[in-house]
N, C-alpha and C positions, 0 to 999 in steps of 0.2 A: 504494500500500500504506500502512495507516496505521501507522505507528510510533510506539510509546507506550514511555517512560521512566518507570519510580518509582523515587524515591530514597526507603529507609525512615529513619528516623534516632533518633533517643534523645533525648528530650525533658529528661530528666533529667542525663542529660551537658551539654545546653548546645550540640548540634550543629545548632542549625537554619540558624545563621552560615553555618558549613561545609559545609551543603545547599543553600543557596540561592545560595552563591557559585559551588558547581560546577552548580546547572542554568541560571546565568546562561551560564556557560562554554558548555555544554551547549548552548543554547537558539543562543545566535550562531554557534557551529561548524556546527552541523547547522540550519541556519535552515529551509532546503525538505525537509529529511527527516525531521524531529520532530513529528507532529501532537499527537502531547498530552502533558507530562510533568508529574507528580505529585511532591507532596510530604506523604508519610505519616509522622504523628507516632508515636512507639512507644516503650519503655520497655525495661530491662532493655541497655542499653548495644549495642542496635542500631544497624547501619549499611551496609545493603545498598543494592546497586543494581542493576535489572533493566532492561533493552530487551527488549522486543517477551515479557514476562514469560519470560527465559532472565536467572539470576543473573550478571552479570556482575563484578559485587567485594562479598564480605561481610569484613568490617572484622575479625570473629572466625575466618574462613577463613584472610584472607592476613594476619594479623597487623597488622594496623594501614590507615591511610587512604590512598587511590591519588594517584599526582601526576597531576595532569590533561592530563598529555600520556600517561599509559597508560591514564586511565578512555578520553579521546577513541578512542584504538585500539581498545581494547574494546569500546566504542560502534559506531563505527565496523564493525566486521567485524560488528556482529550485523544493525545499519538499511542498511546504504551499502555491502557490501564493496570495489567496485569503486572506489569512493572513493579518493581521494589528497589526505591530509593536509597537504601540503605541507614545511614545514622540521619536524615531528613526524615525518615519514616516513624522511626522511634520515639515514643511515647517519651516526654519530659517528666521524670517523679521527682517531687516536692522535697528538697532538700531539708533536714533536722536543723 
């Protein structure tokens, strides 16, 4: 199945930094499941991200930018679900 990633982002904000760092993320996480991801330049203080063209984090939705261990989830469940993230997956227990 081919799975396609676009990241769109705001050229005017200054975010292609913060584009290009998460589809590096992106790109070595999912190395055999990613066949093509994009990076679409745009205006107006955009910052979306789609798999398989399903939105999976708009920046103006969830109020600000994903940490890359929830965009990976995200990802994840749309390309891979059966997938296991490994210490991203793992349950956080409440320290004494």
């Amino acid at each position: 199945m081919e799975n396609t990633i676009k990241i769109e982002y705001c050229t005017q904000c200054g975010w292609l930094l913060r584009a290009s760092w998460m589809s590096q993320e992106l790109l070595t996480t999912f190395t055999e499941e990613i066949t093509e991801l994009t990076l679409k330049p745009g205006t107006g203080g955009i910052f979306n991200i789609t798999a398989n063209n399903q939105l999976v984090w708009s920046r103006k939705e969830e109020n600000g930018f994903p940490e890359i261990t929830e965009l990976k989830r995200r990802i994840r469940d749309v390309i891979a679900p059966e997938r296991n993230l490994g210490h991203i997956d793992r349950k956080k227990t409440p320290t004494n």
